[in-house]
C-alpha positions as CSV (number, residue, x, y, z in Angstrom):
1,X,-115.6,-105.8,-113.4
2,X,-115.7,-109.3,-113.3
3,X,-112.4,-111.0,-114.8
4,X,-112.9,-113.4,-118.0
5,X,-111.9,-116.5,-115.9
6,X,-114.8,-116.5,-114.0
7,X,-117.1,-115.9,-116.5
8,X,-120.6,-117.2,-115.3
9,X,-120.2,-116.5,-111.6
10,X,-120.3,-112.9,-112.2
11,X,-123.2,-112.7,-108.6
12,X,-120.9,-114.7,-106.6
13,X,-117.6,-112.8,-107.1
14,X,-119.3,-109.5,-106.7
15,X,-120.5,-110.7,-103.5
16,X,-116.8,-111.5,-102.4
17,X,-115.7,-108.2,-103.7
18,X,-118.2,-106.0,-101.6
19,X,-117.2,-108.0,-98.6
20,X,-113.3,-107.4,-99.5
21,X,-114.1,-103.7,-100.0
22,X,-115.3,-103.1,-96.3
23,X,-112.8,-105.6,-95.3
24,X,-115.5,-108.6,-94.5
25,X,-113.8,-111.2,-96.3
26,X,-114.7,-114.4,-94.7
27,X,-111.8,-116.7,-93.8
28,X,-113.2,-119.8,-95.3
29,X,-115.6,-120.8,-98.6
30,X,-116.8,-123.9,-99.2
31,X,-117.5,-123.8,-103.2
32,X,-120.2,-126.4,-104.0
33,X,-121.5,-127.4,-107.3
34,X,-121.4,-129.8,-110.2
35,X,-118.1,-131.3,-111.6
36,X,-117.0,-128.7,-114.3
37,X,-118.4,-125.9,-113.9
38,X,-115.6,-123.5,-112.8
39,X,-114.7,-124.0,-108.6
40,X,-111.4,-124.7,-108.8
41,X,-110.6,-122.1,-111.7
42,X,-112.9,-119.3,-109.5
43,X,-110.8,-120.6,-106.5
44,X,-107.9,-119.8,-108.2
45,X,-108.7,-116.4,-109.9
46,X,-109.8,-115.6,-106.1
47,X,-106.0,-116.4,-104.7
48,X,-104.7,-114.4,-107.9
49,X,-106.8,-111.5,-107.1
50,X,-105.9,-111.6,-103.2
51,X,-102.2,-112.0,-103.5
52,X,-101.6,-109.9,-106.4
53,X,-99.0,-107.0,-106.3
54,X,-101.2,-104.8,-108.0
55,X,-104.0,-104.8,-105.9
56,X,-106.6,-102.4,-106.7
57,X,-110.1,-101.7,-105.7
58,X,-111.6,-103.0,-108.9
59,X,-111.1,-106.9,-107.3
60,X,-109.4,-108.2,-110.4
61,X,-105.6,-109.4,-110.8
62,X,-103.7,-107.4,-113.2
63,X,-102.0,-110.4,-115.0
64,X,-98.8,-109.0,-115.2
65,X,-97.2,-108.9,-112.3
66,X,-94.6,-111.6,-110.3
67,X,-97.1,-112.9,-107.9
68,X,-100.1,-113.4,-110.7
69,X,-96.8,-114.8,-112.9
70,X,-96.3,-116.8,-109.8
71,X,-99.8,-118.4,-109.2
72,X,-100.3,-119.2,-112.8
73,X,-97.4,-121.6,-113.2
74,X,-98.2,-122.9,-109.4
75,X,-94.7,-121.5,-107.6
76,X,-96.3,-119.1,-105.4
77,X,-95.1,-119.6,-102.0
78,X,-98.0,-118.2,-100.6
79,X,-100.6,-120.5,-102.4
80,X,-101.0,-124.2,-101.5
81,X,-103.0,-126.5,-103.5
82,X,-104.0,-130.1,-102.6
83,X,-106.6,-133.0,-102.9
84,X,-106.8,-136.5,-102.8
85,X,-104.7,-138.2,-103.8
86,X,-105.2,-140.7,-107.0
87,X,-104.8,-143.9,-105.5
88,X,-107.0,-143.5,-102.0
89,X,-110.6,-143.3,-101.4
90,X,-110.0,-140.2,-98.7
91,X,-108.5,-137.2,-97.6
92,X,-106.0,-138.2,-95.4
93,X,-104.9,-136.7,-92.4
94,X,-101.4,-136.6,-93.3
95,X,-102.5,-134.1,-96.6
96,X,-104.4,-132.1,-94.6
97,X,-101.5,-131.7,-91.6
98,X,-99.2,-131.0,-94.3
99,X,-101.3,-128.3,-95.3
100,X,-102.2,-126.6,-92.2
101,X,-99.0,-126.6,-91.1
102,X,-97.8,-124.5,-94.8
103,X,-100.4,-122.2,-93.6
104,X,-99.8,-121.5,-90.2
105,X,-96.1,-120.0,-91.4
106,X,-96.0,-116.0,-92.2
107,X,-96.4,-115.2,-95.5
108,X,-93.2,-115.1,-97.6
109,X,-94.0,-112.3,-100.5
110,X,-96.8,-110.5,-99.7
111,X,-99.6,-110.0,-96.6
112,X,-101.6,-113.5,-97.1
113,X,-101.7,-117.1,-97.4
114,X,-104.2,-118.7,-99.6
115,X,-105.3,-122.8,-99.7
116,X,-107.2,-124.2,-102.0
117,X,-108.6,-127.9,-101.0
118,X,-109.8,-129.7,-103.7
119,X,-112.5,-132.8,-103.1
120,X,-113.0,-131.5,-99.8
121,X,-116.2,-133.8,-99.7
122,X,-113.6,-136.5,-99.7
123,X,-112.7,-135.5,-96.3
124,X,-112.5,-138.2,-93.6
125,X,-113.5,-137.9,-90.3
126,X,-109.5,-137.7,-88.6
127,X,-108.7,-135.1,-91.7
128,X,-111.9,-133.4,-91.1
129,X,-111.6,-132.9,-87.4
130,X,-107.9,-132.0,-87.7
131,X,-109.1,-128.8,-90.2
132,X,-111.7,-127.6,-86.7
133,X,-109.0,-126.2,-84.6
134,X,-107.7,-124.1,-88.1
135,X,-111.6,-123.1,-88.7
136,X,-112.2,-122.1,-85.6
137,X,-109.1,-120.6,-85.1
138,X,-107.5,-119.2,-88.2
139,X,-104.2,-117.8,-88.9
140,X,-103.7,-114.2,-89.3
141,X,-104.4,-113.5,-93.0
142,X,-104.7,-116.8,-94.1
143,X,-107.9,-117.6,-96.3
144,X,-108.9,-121.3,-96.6
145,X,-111.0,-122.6,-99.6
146,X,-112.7,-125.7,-100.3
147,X,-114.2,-127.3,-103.1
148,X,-116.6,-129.8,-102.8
149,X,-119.8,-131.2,-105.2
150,X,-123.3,-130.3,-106.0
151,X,-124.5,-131.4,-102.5
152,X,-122.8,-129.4,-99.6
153,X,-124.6,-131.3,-96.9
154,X,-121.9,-134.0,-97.7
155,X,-119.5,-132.2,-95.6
156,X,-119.9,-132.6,-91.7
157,X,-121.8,-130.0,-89.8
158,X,-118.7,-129.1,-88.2
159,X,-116.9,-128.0,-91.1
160,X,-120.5,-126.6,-93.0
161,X,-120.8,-124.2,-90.0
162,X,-117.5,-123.1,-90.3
163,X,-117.5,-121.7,-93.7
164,X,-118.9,-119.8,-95.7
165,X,-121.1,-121.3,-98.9
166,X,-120.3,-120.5,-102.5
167,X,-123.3,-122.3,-104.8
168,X,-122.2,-122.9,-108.3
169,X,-124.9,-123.4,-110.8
170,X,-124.3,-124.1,-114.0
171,X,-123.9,-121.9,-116.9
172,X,-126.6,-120.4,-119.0
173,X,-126.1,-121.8,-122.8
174,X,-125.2,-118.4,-124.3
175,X,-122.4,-118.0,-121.5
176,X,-121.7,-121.2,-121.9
177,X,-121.0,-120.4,-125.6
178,X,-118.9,-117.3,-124.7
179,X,-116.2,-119.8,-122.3
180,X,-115.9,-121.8,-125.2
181,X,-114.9,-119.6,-127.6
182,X,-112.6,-117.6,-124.8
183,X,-111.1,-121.2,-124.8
184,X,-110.5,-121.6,-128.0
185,X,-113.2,-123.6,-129.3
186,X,-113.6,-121.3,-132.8
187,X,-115.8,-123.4,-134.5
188,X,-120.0,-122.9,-134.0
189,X,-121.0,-125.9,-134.8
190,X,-118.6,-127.5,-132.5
191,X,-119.3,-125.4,-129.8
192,X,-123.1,-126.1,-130.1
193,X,-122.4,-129.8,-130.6
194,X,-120.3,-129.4,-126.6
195,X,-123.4,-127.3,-125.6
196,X,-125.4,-130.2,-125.7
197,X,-124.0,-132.5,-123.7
198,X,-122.0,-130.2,-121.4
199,X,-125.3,-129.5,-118.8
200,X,-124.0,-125.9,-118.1
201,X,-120.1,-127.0,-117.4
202,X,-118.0,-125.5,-119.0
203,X,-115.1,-128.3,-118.0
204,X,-117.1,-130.7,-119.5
205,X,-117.5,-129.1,-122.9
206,X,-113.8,-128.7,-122.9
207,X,-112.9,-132.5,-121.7
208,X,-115.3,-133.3,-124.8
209,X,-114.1,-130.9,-127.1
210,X,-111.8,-133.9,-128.4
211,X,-112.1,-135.7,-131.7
212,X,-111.2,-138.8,-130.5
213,X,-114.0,-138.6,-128.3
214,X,-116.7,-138.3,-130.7
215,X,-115.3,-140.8,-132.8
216,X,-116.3,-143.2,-130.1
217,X,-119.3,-141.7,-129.5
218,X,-120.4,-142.6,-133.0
219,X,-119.6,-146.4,-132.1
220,X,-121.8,-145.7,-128.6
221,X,-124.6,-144.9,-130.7
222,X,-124.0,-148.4,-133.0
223,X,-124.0,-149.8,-130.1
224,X,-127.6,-148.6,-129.0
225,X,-128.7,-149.7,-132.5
226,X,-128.1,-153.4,-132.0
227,X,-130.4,-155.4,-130.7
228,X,-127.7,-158.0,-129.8
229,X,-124.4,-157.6,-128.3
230,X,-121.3,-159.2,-127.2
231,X,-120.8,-157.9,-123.5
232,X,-117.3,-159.1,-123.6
233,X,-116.2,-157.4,-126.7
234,X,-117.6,-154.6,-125.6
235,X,-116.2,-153.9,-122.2
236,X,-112.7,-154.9,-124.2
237,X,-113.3,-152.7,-126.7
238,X,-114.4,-149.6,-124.0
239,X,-110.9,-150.8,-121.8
240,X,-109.5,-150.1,-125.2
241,X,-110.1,-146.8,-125.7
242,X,-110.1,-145.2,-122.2
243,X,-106.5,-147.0,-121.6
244,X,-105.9,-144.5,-125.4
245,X,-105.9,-141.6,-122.9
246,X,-102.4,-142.3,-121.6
247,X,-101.2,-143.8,-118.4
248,X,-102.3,-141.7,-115.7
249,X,-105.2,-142.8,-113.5
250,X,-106.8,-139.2,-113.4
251,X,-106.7,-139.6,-117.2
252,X,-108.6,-143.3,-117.8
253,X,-110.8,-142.4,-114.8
254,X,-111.8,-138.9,-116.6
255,X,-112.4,-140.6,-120.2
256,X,-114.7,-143.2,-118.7
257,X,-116.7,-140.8,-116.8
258,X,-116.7,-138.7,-120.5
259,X,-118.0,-141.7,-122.0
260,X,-120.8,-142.6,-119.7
261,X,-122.0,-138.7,-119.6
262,X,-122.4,-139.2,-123.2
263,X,-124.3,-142.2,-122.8
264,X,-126.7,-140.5,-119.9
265,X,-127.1,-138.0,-122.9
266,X,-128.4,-140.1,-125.6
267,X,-130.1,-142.5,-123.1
268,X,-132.5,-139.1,-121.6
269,X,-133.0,-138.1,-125.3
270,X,-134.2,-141.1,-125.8
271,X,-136.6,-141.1,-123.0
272,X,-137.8,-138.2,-123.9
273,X,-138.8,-139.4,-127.4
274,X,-141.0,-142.8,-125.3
275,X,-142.8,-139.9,-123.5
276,X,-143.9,-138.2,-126.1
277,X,-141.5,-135.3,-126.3
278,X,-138.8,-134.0,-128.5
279,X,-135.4,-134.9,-128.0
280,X,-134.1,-131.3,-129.4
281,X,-130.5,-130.9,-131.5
282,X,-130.7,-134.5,-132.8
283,X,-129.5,-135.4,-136.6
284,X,-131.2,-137.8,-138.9
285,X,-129.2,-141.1,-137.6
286,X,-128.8,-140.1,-134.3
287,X,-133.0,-139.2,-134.2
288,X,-133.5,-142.9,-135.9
289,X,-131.0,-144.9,-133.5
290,X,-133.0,-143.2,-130.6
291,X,-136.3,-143.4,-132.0
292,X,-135.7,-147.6,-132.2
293,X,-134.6,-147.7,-129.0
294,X,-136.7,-145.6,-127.5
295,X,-139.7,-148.1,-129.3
296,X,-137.8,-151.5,-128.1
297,X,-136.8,-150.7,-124.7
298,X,-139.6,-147.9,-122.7
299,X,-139.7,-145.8,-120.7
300,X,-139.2,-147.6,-117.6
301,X,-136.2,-149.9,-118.7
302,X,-134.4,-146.7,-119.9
303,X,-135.4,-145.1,-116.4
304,X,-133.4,-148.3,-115.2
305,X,-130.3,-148.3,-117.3
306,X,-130.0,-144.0,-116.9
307,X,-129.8,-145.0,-112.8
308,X,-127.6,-147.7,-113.8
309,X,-125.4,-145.5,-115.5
310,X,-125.4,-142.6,-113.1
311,X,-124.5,-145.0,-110.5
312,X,-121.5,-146.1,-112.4
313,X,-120.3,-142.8,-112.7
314,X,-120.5,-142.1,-109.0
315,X,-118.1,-145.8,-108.5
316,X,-115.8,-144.0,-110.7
317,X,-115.6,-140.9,-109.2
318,X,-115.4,-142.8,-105.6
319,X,-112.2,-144.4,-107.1
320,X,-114.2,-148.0,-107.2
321,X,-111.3,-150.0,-109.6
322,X,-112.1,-148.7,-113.2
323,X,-112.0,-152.4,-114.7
324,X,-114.3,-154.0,-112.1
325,X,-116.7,-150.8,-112.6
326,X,-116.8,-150.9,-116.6
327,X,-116.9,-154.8,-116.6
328,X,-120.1,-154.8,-113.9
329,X,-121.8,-151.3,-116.0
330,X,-121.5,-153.5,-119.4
331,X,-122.9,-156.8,-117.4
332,X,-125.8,-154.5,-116.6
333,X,-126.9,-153.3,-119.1
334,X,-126.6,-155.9,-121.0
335,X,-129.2,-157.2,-119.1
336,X,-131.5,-154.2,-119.2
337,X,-131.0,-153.4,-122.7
338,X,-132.0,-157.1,-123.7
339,X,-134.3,-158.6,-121.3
């Protein structure tokens, strides 16, 4: 049975269960897939399962007991979770030294010790050599997990060959659906609203699933329906609302990535519409707003501006300073949407 957490990804934990039933478990993954769509939460059902008092031959952590108790509020002493930290571009070495060496002690509750590594593709090339030795060479019972993005050829060959790869795809709507409501999300009109723009993730549909959010999407679409614009106002007003999301870095840095995803959204439905093709789950002014600017722009300016904004997504996400990033993504397509 596969547990409700990793709903989705049903192929891939069976796969690690047969190989846990004969005792094949490999002694590193590499989980690779899009932002959102359930690594780190698989990752962390995995360690549940593994270091669970409980253990049973069904591959599923009871829930209940101290070392599940443990791992769900983060305590367990056998469990070490890391990743870059918010203010560098890299992985350093010192993280991943840290880390290595927590794993190289003998367990303190149970048989094994479990790391997860979070932007693993963030690795440098000091913190990724320093992990060979550990790869190559493993602790007993120890069981090394990384999670990286959709395109596992970022990692160095070194560490590719040394791991095993987990391939994430995204979710299937009416799974997609299911997560949601698991989640909390009761209403179905909401959750088909999040279906939309979530492409399969279910992290995304809950980061959107946020009132606040959709507020400002309706003055993203305004914004589409003008054929003139005050660059400077708008960047202020976009600073505005992502510095809304509180004071942590991780927190403006996730709202403007929200905000552009929503913008790639409306931006490829409009495409589709200057192609000729139906831009499905629109309403009335969203269908009109799109329609216009599908007419006033074409299809190879909004080619232009979706690059633009993909590529602004990417500086965020390489921790490129979120002002600079906004400011030069509203100077651009500026230029695109009125030339």
């Amino acid at each position: 049975m596969t547990p409700p957490r990793v709903l989705g990804h049903e192929a891939l934990w069976a796969s690690l269960a047969a190989a846990y039933r004969i005792g094949r478990l490999g002694h590193a993954y590499l989980c690779s897939g899009p932002r959102g769509v359930g690594k780190f939460t698989f990752a962390r059902e995995l360690a549940r399962t593994l270091l669970c008092d409980a253990r049973s031959a069904k591959f599923e952590a009871c829930g209940r007991c101290d070392a599940c108790l443990l791992v769900d509020a983060g305590t367990h002493p056998d469990l070490f979770l890391t990743g870059r930290p918010d203010d560098v571009l890299e992985l350093p070495i010192a993280t991943i030294q840290e880390l290595l060496g927590n794993l190289s002690l003998k367990p303190a509750r149970g048989g094994r010790k479990i790391a997860i590594v979070d932007d693993a593709d963030d690795l440098n090339e000091a913190s990724a050599n320093c992990f060979l030795k550990t790869l190559e060479e493993p602790p007993p019972a120890s069981l090394l997990i990384l999670i990286g993005g959709p395109d596992a050829e970022r990692q160095l060959p070194t560490i590719l060959s040394r791991c095993q790869l987990l391939r994430f795809m995204p979710l299937a709507p009416d799974l997609l659906n299911r997560v949601l409501e698991l989640n909390g999300v009761a209403d179905a009109s909401r959750r088909t609203r999040l279906l939309r723009l979530a492409n399969g993730c279910p992290g995304q549909a809950l980061a959107l699933d946020d009132d606040e959010i959709w507020n400002f999407r309706g003055e993203l679409l305004n914004w589409l329906g003008s054929e003139r614009f005050d660059p400077r106002e708008t960047a202020k007003r976009w600073q505005q609302f992502i510095d809304e999301s509180g004071k942590e870095a991780a927190a403006h840095r996730q709202r403007a990535s929200l905000i552009l995803r929503m913008l790639i959204g409306m931006l490829e439905a409009a495409l589709k519409i200057a192609a000729g093709a139906t831009a499905p789950d629109l309403d009335a002014a969203e269908a009109r707003i799109l329609t216009q600017l599908a007419a006033r722009l074409g299809e190879d300016r909004l080619l232009a501006w979706i690059d633009r904004t993909l590529q602004a997504d990417m500086h965020i996400d390489r921790r490129v300073q979120l002002v600079l990033a906004m400011e030069g993504f509203i100077d651009a397509s500026s230029r695109i949407a009125m030339t």
